[in-house]
C-alpha positions in Angstrom: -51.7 -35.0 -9.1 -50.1 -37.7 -7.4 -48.8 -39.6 -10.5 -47.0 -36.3 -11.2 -45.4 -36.0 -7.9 -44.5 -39.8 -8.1 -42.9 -38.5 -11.7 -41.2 -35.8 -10.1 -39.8 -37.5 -7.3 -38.6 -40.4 -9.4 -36.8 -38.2 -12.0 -36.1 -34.8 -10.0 -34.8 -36.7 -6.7 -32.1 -38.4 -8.0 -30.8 -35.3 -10.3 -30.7 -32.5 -7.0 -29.0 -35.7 -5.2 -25.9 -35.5 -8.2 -26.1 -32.4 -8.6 -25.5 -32.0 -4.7 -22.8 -34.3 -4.5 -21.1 -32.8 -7.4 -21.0 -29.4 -5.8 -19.9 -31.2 -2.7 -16.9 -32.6 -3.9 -15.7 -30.0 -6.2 -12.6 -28.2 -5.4 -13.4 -24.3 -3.4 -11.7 -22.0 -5.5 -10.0 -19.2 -2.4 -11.2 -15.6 -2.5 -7.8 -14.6 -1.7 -6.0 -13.4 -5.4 -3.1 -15.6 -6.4 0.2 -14.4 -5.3 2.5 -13.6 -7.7 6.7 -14.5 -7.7 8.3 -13.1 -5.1 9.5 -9.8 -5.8 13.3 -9.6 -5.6 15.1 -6.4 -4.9 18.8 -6.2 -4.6 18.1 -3.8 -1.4 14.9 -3.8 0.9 11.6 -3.5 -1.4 9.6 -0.5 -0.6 6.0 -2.5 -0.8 3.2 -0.2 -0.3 2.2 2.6 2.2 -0.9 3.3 4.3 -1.8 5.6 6.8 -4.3 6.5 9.9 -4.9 8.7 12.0 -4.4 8.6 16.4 -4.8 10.8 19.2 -2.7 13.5 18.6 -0.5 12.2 15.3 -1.3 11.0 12.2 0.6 7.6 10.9 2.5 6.5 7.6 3.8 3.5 7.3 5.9 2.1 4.5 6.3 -1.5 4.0 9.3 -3.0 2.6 10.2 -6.4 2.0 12.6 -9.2 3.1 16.6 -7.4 3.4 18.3 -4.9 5.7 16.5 -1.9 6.5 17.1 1.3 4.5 18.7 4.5 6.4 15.7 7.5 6.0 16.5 11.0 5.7 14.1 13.8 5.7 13.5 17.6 5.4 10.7 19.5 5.3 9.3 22.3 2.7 6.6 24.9 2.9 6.2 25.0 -1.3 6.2 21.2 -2.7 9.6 22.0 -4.8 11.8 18.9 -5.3 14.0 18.4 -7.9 14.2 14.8 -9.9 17.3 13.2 -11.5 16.8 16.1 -14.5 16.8 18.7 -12.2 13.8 20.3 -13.6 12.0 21.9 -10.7 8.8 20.0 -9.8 6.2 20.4 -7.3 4.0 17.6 -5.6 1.0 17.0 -6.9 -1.5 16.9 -3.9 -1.4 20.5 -2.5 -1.0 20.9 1.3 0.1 24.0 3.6 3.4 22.2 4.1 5.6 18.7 3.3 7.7 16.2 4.3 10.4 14.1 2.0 11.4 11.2 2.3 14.9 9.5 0.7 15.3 5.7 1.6 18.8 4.2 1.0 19.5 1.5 -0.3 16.3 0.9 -0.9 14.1 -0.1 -4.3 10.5 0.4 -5.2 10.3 -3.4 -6.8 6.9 -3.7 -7.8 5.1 -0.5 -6.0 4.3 1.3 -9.2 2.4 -1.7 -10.3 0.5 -2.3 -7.1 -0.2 1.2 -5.4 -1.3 4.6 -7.3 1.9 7.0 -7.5 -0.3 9.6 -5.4 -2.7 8.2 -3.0 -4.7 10.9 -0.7 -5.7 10.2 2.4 -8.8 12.5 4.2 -6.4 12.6 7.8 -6.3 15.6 10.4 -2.4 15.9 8.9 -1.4 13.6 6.4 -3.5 14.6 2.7 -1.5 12.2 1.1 1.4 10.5 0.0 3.5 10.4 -3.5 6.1 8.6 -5.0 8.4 11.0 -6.3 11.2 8.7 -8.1 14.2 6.4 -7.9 17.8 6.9 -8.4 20.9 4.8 -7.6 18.5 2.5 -5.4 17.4 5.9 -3.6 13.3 6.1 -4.3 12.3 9.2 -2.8 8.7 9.9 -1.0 6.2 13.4 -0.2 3.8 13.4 2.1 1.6 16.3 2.1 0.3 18.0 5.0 -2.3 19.9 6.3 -0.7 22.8 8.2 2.9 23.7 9.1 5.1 20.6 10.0 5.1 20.9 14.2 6.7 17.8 14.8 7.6 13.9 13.5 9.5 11.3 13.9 10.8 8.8 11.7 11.7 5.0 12.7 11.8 1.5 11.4 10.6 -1.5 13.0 10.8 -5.4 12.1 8.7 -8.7 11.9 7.2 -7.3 9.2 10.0 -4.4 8.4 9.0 -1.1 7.7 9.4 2.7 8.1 7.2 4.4 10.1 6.3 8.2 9.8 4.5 9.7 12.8 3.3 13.5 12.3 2.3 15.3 15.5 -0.5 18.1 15.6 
């Protein structure tokens, strides 16, 4: 037994000591994903969009690149009808009792279509989810769907990061 621990030792010591230093010195690979170019949008780059919910409103925010802010108009709908470039009547595609639409000018989507589902639902008190309607003459335009009639909102930008910010009151 103890020439086969002497074995051991004498063989198996010195491999877990180079195998140890190896894994030491061997370059940490990050967790983070590699970031891709930087995205370049001849007007502000609408990014992504998330939402949450507070006391007494529910939050969307849009994030937009490096550029001048966009100007944002809305108007509200009780049916979902907008009408594209083709001016085919289309409806939203998350249901909801009532909805808000959003045109950002000049603006561009960039990248978003690659990087964030064209409808993303979100379970709030208000908000059920947002879509990405379409772009035209660097004019993308945005739904949010929304439980119950449209009360009250208000629509702002802020900077350092920029983006647009949606609040929807109860």
């Amino acid at each position: 037994m103890r020439t086969a621990r002497r074995v051991l030792a004498r063989f198996v010591a010195p491999a877990a000591t180079a195998l140890l230093a190896a894994v030491v010195a061997a370059p940490v690979a990050s967790a983070a994903p590699a970031r891709a170019a930087a995205e370049v949008c001849d007007h502000s780059c609408i990014d992504g969009v998330r939402a949450a919910t507070h006391t007494g409103y529910d939050r969307v925010v849009f994030d937009l690149g490096a550029g001048a802010l966009p100007q944002v108009t809305s108007r509200t709908s009780t049916d979902g009808t907008y009408y594209p470039p083709s001016g085919q009547a289309q409806t939203v595609a998350i249901a909801g009792s009532s909805y808000l639409f959003l045109d950002f000018s000049p603006a561009r989507i960039g990248d978003y279509a690659e990087t964030n589902p064209l409808v993303k639902p979100f379970a709030l008190p208000t908000v059920k989810g947002v879509e990405f309607l379409y772009e035209q003459h660097a004019q993308p335009e945005f739904a949010i769907t929304l439980n119950g009639p449209v009360s009250r909102y208000n629509v702002f930008t802020l900077t350092q990061p920029n983006r647009v910010v949606v609040d929807i009151y109860r």
